[in-house]
NUTORTI-740504 format. One record per residue (C-alpha): x, y, z; residue in three letters. Coordinates in pm, whole numbers, plus 32768, in hexadecimal, padded with zeros to 4 digits. Each point is the difference from the previous one (the first is absolute). Layout:
N
[balo [X, Y, Z], "ala"]
...
***
This chain:
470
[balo [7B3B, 7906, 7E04], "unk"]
[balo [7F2D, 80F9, 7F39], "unk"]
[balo [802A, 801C, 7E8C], "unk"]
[balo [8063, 8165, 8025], "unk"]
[balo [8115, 7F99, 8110], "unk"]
[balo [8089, 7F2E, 7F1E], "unk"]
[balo [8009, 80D3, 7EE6], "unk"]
[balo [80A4, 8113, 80D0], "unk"]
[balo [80EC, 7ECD, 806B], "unk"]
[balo [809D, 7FD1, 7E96], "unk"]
[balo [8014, 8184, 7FE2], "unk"]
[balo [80E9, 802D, 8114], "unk"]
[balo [80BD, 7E97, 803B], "unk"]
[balo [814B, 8060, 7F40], "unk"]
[balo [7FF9, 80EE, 815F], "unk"]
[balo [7FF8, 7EC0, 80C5], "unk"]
[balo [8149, 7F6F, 80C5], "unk"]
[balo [8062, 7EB4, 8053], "unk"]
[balo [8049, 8031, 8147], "unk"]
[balo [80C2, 7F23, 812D], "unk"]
[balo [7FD4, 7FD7, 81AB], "unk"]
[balo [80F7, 811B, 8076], "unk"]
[balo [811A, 7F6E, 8085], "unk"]
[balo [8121, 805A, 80CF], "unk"]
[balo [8111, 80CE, 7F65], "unk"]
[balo [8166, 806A, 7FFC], "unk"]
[balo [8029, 812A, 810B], "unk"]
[balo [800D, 817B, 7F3D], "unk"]
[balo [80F3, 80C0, 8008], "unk"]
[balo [8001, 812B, 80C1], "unk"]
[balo [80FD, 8117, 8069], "unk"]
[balo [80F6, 7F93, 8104], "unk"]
[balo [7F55, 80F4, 812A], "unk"]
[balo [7ECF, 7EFD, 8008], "unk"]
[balo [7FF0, 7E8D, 802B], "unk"]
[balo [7EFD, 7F01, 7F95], "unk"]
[balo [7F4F, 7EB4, 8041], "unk"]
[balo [7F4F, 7F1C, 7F66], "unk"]
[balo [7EA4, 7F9C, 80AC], "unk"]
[balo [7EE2, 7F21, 7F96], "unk"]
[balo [7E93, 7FF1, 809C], "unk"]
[balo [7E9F, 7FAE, 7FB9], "unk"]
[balo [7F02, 80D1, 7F28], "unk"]
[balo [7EA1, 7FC6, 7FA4], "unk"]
[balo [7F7A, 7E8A, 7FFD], "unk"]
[balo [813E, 7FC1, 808F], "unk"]
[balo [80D3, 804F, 7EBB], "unk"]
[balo [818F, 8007, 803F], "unk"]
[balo [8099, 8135, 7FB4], "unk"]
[balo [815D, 809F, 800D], "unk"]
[balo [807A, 8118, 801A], "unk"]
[balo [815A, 8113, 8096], "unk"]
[balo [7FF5, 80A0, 8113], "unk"]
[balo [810C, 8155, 7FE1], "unk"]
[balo [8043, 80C7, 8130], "unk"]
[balo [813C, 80A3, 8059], "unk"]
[balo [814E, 7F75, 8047], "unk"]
[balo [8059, 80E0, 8138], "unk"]
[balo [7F5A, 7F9B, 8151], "unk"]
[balo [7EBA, 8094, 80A0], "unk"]
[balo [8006, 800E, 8184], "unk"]
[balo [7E85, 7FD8, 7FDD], "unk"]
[balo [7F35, 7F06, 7F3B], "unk"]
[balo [7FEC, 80D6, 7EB6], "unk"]
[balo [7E80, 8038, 7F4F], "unk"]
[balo [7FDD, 7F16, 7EB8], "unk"]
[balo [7F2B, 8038, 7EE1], "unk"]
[balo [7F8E, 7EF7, 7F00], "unk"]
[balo [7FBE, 8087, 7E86], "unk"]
[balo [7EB3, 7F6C, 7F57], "unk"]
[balo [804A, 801D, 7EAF], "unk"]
[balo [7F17, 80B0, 7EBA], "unk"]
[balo [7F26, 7F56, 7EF8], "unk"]
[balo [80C8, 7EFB, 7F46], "unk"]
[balo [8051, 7E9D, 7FC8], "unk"]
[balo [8135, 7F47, 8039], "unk"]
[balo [8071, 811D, 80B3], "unk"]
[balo [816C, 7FC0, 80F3], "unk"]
[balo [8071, 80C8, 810E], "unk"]
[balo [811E, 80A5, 7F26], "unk"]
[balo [7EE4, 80F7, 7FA4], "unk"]
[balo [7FCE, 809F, 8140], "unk"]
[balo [817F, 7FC7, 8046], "unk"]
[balo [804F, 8190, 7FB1], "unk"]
[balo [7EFC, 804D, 8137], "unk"]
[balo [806E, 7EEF, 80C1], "unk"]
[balo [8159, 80BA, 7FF8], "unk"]
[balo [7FAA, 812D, 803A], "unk"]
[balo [7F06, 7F97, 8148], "unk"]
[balo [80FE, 7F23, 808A], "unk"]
[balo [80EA, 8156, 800B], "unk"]
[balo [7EFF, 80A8, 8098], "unk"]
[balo [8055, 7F1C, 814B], "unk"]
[balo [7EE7, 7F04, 7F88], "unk"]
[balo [8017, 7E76, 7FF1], "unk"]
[balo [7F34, 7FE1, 7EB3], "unk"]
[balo [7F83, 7EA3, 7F7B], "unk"]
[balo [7F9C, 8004, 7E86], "unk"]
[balo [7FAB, 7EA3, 7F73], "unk"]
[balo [7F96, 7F4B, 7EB4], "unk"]
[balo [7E88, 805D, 7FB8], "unk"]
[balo [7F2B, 7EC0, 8009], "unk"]
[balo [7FEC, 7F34, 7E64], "unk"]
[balo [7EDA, 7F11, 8082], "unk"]
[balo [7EBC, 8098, 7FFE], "unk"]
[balo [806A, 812F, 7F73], "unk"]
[balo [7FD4, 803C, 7E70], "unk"]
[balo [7F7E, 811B, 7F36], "unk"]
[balo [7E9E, 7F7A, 7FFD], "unk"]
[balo [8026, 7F6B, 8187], "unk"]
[balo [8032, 8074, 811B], "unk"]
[balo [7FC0, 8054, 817C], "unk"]
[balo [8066, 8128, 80ED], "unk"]
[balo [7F84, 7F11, 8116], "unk"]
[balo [8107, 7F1F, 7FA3], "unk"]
[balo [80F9, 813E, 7FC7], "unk"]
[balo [7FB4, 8073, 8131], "unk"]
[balo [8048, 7EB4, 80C0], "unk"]
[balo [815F, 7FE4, 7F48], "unk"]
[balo [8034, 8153, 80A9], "unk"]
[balo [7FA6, 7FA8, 8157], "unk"]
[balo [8104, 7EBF, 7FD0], "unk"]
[balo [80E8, 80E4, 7FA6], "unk"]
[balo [7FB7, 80E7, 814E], "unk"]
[balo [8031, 7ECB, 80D9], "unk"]
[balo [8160, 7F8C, 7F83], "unk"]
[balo [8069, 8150, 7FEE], "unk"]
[balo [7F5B, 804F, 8165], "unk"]
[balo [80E0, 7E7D, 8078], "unk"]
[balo [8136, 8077, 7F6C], "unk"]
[balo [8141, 8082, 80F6], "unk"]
[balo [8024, 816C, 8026], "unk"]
[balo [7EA2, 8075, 7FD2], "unk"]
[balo [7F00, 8083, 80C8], "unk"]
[balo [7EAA, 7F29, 7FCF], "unk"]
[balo [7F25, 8118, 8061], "unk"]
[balo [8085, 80F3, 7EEB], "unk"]
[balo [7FF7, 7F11, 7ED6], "unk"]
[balo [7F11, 8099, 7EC7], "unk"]
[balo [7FB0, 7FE2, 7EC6], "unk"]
[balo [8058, 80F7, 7EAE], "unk"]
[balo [7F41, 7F8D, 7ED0], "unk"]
[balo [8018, 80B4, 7E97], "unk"]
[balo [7EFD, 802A, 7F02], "unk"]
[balo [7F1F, 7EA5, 803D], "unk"]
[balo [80D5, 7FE9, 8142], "unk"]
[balo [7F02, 8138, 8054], "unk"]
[balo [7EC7, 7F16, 7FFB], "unk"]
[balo [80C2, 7EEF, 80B1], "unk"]
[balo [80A4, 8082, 810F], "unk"]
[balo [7ED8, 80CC, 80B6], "unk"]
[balo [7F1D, 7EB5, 7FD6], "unk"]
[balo [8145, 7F46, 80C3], "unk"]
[balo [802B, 80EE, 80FD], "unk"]
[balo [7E62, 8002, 8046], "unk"]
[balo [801E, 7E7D, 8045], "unk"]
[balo [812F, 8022, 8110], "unk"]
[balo [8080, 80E4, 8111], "unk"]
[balo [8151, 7F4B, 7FB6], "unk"]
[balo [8031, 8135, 7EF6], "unk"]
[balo [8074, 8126, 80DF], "unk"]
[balo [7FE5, 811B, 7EA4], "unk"]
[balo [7F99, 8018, 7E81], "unk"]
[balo [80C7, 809A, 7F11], "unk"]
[balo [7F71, 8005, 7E95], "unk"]
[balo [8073, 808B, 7EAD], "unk"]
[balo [7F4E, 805F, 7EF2], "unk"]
[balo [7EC2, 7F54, 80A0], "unk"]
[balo [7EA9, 8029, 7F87], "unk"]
[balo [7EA6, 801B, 80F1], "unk"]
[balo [7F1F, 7F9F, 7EB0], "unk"]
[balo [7FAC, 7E90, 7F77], "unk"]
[balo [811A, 7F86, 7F18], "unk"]
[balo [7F09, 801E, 7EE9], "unk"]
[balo [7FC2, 816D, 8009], "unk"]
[balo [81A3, 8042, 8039], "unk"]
[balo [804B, 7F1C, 7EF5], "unk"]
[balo [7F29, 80B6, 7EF9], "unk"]
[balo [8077, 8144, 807F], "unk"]
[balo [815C, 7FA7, 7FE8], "unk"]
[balo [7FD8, 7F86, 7E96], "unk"]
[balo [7F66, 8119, 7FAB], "unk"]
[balo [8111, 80CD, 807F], "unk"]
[balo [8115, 7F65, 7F3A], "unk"]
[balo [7EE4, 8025, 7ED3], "unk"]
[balo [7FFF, 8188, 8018], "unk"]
[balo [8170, 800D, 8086], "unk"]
[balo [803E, 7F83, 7E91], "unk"]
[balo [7F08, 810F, 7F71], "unk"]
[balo [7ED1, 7F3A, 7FC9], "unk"]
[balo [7EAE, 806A, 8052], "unk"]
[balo [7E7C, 7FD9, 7F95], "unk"]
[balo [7F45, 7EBD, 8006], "unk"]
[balo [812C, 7F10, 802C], "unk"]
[balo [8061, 808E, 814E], "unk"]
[balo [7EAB, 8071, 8072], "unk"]
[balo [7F08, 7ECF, 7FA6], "unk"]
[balo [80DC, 7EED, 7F4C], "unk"]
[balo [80D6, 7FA4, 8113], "unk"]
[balo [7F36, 7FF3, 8118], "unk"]
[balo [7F11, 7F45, 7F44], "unk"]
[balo [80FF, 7F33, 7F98], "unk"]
[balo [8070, 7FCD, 8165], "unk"]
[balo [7E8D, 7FB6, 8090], "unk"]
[balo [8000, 7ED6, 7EDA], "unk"]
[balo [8130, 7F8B, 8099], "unk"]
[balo [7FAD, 8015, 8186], "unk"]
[balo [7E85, 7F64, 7F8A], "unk"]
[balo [80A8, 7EFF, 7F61], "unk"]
[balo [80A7, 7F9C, 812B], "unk"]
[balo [816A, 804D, 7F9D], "unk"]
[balo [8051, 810D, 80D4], "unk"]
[balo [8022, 7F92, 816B], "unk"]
[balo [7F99, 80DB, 8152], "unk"]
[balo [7F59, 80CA, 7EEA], "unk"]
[balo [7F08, 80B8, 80F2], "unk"]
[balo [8100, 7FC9, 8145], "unk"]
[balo [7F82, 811B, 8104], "unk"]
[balo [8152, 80B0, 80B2], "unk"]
[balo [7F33, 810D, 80DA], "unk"]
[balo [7F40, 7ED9, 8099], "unk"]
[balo [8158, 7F47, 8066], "unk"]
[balo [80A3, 816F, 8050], "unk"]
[balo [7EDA, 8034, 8112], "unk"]
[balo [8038, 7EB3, 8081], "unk"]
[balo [81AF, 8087, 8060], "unk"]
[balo [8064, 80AA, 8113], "unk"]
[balo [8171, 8005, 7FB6], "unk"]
[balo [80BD, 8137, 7FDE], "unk"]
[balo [803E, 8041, 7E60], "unk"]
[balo [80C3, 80A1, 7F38], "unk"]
[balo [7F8F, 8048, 7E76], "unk"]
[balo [80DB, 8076, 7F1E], "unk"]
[balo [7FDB, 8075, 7E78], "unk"]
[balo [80E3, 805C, 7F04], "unk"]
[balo [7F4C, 811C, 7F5A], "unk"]
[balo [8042, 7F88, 7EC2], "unk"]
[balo [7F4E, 7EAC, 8029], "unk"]
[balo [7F58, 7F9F, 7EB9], "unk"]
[balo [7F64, 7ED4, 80A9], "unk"]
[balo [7F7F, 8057, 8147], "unk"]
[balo [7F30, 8164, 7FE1], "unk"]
[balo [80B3, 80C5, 8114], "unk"]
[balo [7EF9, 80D5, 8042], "unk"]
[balo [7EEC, 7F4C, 8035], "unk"]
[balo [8083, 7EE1, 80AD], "unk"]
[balo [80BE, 80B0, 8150], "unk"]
[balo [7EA0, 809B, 806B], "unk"]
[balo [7F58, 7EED, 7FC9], "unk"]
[balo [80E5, 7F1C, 8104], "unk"]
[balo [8019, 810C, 80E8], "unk"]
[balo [7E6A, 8013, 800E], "unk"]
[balo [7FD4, 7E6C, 802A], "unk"]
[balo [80D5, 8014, 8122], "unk"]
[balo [7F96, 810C, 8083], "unk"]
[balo [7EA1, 7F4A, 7FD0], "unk"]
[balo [8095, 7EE3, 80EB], "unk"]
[balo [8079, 80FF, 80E4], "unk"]
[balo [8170, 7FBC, 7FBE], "unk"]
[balo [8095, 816F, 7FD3], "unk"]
[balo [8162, 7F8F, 8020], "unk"]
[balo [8096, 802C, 7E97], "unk"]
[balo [80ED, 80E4, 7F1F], "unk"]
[balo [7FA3, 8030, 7E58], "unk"]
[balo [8141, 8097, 7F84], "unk"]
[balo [803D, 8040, 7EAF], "unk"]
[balo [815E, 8003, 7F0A], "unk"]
[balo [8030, 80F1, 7EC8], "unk"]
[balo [8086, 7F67, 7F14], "unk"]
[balo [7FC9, 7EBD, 804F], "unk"]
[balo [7F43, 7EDF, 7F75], "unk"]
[balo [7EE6, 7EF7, 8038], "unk"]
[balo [8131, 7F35, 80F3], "unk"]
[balo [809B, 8164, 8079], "unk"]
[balo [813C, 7FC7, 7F38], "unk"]
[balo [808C, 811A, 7F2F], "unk"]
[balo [7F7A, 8043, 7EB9], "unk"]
[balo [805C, 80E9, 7EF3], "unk"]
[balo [7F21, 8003, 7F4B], "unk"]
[balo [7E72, 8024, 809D], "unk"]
[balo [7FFA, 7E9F, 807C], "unk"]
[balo [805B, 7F2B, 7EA9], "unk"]
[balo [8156, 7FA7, 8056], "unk"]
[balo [803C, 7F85, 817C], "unk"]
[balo [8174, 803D, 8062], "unk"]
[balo [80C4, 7F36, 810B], "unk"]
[balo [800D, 8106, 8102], "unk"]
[balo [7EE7, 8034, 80E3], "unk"]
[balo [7F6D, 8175, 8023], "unk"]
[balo [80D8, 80BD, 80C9], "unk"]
[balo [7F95, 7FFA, 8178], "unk"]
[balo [7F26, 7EE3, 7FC7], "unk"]
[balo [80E7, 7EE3, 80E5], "unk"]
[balo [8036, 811A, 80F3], "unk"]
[balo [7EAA, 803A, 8050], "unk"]
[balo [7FBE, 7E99, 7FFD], "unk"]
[balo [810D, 7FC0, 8104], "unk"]
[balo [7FB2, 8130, 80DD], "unk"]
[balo [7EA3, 7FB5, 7FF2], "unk"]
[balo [801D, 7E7C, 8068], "unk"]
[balo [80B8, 809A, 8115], "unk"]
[balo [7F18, 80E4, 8086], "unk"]
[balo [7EC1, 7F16, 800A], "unk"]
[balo [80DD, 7EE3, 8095], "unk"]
[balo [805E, 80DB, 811A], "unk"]
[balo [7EA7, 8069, 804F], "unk"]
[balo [8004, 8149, 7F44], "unk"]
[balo [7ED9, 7FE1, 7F0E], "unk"]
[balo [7FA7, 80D9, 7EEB], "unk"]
[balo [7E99, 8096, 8027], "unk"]
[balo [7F2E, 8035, 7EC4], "unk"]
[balo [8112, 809C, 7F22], "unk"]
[balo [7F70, 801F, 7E86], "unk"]
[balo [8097, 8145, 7F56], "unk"]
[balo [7F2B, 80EB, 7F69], "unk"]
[balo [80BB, 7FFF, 7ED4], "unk"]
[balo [7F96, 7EFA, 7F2D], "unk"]
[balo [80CF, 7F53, 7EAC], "unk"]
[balo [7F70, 8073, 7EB1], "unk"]
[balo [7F48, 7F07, 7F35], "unk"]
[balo [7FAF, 7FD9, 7E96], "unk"]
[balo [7E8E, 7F8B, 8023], "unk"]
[balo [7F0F, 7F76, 80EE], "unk"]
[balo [7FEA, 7E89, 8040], "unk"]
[balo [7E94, 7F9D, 7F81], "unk"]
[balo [7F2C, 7F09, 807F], "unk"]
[balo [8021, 7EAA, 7F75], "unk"]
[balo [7EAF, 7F2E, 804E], "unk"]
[balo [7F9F, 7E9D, 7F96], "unk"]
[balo [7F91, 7FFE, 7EBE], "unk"]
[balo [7E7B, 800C, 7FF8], "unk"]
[balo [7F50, 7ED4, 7F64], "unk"]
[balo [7FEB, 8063, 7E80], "unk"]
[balo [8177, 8055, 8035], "unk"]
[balo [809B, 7EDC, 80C8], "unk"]
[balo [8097, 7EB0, 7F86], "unk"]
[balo [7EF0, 7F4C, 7F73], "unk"]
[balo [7F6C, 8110, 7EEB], "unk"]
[balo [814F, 8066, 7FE1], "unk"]
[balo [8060, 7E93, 7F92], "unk"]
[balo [7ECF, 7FD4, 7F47], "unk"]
[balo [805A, 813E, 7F3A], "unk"]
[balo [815B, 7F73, 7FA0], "unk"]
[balo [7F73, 7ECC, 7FA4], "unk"]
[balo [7F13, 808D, 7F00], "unk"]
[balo [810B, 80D8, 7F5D], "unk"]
[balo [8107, 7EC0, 7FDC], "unk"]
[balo [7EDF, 7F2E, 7F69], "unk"]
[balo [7F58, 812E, 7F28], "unk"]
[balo [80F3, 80DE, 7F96], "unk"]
[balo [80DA, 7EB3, 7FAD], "unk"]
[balo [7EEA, 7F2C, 7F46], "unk"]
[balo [7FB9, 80D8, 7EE6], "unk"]
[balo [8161, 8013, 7F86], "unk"]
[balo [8079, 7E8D, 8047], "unk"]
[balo [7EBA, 7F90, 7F02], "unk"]
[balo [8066, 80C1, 7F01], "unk"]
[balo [814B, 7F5C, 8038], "unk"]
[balo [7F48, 7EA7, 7FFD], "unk"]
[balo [7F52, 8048, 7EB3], "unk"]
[balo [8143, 8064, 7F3A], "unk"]
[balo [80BF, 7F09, 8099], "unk"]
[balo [7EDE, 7F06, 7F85], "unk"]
[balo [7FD8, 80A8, 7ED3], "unk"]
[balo [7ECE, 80B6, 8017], "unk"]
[balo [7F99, 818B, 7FC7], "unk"]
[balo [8081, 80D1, 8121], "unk"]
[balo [7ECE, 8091, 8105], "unk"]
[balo [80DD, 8134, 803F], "unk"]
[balo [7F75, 80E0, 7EC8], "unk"]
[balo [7FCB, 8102, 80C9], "unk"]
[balo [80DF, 80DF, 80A0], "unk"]
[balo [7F6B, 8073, 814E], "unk"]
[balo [7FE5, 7E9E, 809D], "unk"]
[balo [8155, 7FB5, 7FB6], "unk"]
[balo [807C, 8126, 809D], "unk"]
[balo [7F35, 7FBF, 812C], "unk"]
[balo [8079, 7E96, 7FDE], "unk"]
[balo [8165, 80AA, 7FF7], "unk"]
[balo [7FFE, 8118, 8116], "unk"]
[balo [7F23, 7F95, 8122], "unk"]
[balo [80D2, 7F02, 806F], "unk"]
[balo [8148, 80C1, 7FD6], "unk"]
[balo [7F51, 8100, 80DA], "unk"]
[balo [7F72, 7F05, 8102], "unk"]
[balo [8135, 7EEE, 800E], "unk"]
[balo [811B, 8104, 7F87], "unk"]
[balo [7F52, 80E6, 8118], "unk"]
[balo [801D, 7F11, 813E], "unk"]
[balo [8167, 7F97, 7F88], "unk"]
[balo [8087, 816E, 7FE8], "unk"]
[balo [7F51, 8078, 8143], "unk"]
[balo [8093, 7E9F, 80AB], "unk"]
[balo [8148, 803F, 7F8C], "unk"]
[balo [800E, 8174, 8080], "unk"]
[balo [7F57, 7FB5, 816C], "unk"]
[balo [80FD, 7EDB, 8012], "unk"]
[balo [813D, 80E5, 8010], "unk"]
[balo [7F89, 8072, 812E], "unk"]
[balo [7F87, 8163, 8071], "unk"]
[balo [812D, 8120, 7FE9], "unk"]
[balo [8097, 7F13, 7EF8], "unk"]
[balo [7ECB, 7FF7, 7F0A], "unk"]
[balo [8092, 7FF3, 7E8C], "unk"]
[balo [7EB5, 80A3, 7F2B], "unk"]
[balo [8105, 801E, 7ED2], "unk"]
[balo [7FEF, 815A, 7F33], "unk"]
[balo [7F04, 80F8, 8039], "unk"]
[balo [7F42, 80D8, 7F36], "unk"]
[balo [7EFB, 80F8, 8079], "unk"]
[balo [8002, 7F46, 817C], "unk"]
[balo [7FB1, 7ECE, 7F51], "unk"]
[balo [80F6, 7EED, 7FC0], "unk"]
[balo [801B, 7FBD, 7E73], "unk"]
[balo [7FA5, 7E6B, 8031], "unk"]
[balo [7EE8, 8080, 80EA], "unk"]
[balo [7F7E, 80F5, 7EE8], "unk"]
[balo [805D, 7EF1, 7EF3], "unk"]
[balo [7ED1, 7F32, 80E3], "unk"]
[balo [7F19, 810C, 8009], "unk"]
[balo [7FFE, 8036, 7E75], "unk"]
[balo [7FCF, 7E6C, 7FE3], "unk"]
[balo [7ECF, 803A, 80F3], "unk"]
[balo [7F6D, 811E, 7F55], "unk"]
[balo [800E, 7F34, 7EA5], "unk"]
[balo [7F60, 7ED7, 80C4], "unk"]
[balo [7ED9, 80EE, 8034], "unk"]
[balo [7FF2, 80A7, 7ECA], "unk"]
[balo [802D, 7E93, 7F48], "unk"]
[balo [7ED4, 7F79, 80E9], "unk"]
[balo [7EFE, 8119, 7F7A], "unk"]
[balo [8097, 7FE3, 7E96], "unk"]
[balo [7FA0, 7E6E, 8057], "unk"]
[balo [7EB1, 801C, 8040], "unk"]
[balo [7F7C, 804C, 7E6C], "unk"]
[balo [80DE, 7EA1, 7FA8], "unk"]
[balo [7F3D, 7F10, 80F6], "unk"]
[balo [7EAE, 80AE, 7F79], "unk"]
[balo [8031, 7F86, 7EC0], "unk"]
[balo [80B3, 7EAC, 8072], "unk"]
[balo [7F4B, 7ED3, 7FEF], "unk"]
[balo [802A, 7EA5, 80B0], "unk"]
[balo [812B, 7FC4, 8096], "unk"]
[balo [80B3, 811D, 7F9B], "unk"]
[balo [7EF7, 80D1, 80A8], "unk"]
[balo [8040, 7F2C, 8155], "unk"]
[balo [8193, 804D, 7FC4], "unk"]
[balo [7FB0, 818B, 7FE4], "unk"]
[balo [7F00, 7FEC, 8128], "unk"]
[balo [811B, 7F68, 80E8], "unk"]
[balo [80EB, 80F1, 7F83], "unk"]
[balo [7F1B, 8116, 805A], "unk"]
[balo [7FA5, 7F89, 8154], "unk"]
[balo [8142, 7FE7, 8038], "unk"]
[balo [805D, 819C, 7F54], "unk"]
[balo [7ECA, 8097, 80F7], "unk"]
[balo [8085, 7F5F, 812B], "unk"]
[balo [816D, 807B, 7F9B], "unk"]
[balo [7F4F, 8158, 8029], "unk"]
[balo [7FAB, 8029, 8171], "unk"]
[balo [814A, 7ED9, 8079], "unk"]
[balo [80EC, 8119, 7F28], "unk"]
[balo [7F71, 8149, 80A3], "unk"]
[balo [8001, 7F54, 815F], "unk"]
[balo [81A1, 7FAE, 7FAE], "unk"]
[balo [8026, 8163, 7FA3], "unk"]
[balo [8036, 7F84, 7E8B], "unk"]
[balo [7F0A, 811E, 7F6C], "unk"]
[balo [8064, 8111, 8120], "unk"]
[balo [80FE, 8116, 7FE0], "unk"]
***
């Protein structure tokens, strides 16, 4: 494990969860016109998993269509979250199976849409064995991560008769993630170098130190691969997802694999999981959008009878805030390793100079610190650097549409303008430095030198982290 992984590591681990196998549960309770059962099957690496299935109570003279729901990002996550669609499907004349999303293999820092996807596909074949529905018009509805996960599934078997995804997302996880960060950033009023270069950067640190999984995951190369019928569907509020960008950019890789057969719909109103919202996509109510089941069901029942939708992406497309950028691999000078180094030399340097003058006093001896710049480099650089990294961790951590900046003044959160001034008096301090380890001798002159290497590297590391930027 790299030095920078595992300093990232202790940033975010209050974020981790112990977390247990999935096992089976008590049945849900639904309304009294549908009717449940439990089921269990085989995912990835043969994992057991459990899960509902909810269809309706009255009888079907035909073998009814089923639909399994893949569920978003998230750990832990039980099949009482996708219960309110489950519902609402199952109403629609659909036998729905929602199930407990998989706890091994699957943390914040690991994880597999392979696996994902083969958790799916066990969930396709015990809903395609169970009584009362058809095998041949069994498919899948993922949300959110769901979006990456379902297409690869339905690409590996002709077992999946449709796709329906929600709030899905044709770039790599990477480039949504910092987009949907950024969104909740300037949702809260923030702009300048915080949402434009610090947390992207921050989030290329993260995915080069290895602890952000399926970081450069390709979707339009799985979405060529399908040649299922699909359905995409946006809230136009989505704060995660950008719902502009990302319907076009499906309907082209599938048109690029010569599947033509989908439907891009889109919900005012309506947020990253088309619920209701009231308030631009912050708050995500119970209720899904108005519509949204009903198309679901109708559609399901047009492509399982044969009736496929041809090429069907309205002109029309959901307003966004801002463009997605690109989000590369760091080049060399910027990855992990002179990135580590960096943070190294600021613990030992900025640290040293003050803990000897600590030493001496404590011994009895004259204080070094006589003068005043080095101690307020000593002081402010690694406020700036470690207080930096903790606030920006902190911030990223509550997720995208829920980012917490604190109060802003001028676009700029206060704490993040309290770490600019400490970075601007780390430069000013390092210049004021230089005079004091001319006239230093010995080894107070080696103490100022390693200060100072350590104040003109703090130079370029704070403009690259958007420290010194508007």
């Amino acid at each position: 494990m790299s030095r920078i992984r595992v300093l990232l590591l202790l940033a975010v681990a209050p974020a981790l969860l112990l977390l247990a196998s999935p096992a089976a549960a008590t049945p849900p309770a639904v309304p009294a016109d549908l009717v449940t059962a439990e089921v269990s099957f085989r995912g990835g690496g043969g994992l057991a998993l459990h899960g509902t299935v909810v269809s309706p109570a009255a009888p079907s003279a035909e073998p009814r269509a089923g639909l399994v729901l893949v569920h978003g990002a998230g750990e832990g996550t039980k099949r009482a979250k996708l219960l309110g669609e489950a519902v609402e499907f199952a109403r629609r004349g659909l036998a729905v199976l929602v199930y407990d999303k998989r706890t091994v293999g699957y943390t914040l820092f690991d994880r597999s849409f392979s696996a994902l996807a083969d958790d799916a596909l066990g969930a396709v074949a015990a809903l395609r064995a169970r009584p009362g529905v058809d095998p041949a018009k069994v498919g899948l509805w993922g949300l959110s991560e769901g979006g990456w996960v379902v297409p690869l599934a339905a690409s590996r078997s002709a077992d999946v008769a449709f796709v329906v995804v929600v709030g899905a997302n044709a770039q790599h996880p990477l480039r949504q993630q910092t987009w949907a960060v950024a969104s909740g950033l300037r949702k809260a009023g923030v702009s300048g170098s915080m949402v434009e270069r610090t947390e992207p950067a921050l989030y290329r640190a993260i995915a080069d130190g290895g602890l952000f999984p399926e970081a450069y995951y390709e979707p339009q190369r799985v979405l060529r691969q399908m040649r299922q019928p699909l359905l995409g569907i946006w809230g136009t509020d989505d704060l995660l997802t950008p719902p502009r960008e990302s319907p076009p950019l499906i309907a082209r890789a599938l048109k690029e694999g010569g599947n033509t057969a989908y439907t891009m719909r889109f919900f005012p109103g309506a947020d990253h999981a088309a619920h209701q919202t009231p308030d631009g996509g912050v708050t995500r109510l119970p209720a899904l959008a108005p519509g949204y089941a009903d198309l679901v069901g109708s559609w399901v029942s047009d492509v399982t009878s044969g009736r496929l939708p041809e090429a069907d992406l309205p002109a029309d497309l959901p307003a966004q805030a801002a463009p997605t950028v690109a989000v590369p691999p760091p080049a060399w000078w910027e990855s992990a390793l002179p990135q580590t180094a960096a943070l190294v030399l600021f613990l030992v340097a900025f640290t040293a100079y003050p803990v000897v003058a600590v030493v001496r006093r404590v011994r009895g001896r004259s204080p070094v610190l006589t003068a005043r710049a080095p101690r307020v480099l000593g002081a402010a650089g690694p406020v700036a650097v470690f207080g930096g990294f903790t606030y920006l961790m902190v911030v990223c951590m509550n997720g995208g549409k829920l980012a917490s900046p604190g109060p802003i003044l001028g676009g700029r959160p206060l704490i993040w303008l309290g770490l600019q001034a400490l970075a601007l008096a780390a430069v000013v301090a390092t210049a004021m430095t230089v005079p004091a380890w001319r006239r230093a001798t010995g080894a107070e002159k080696v103490r100022l030198g390693l200060l100072l290497a350590a104040g003109a590297v703090f130079l370029p590391w704070a403009l690259y982290w958007g420290l010194l930027l508007p």
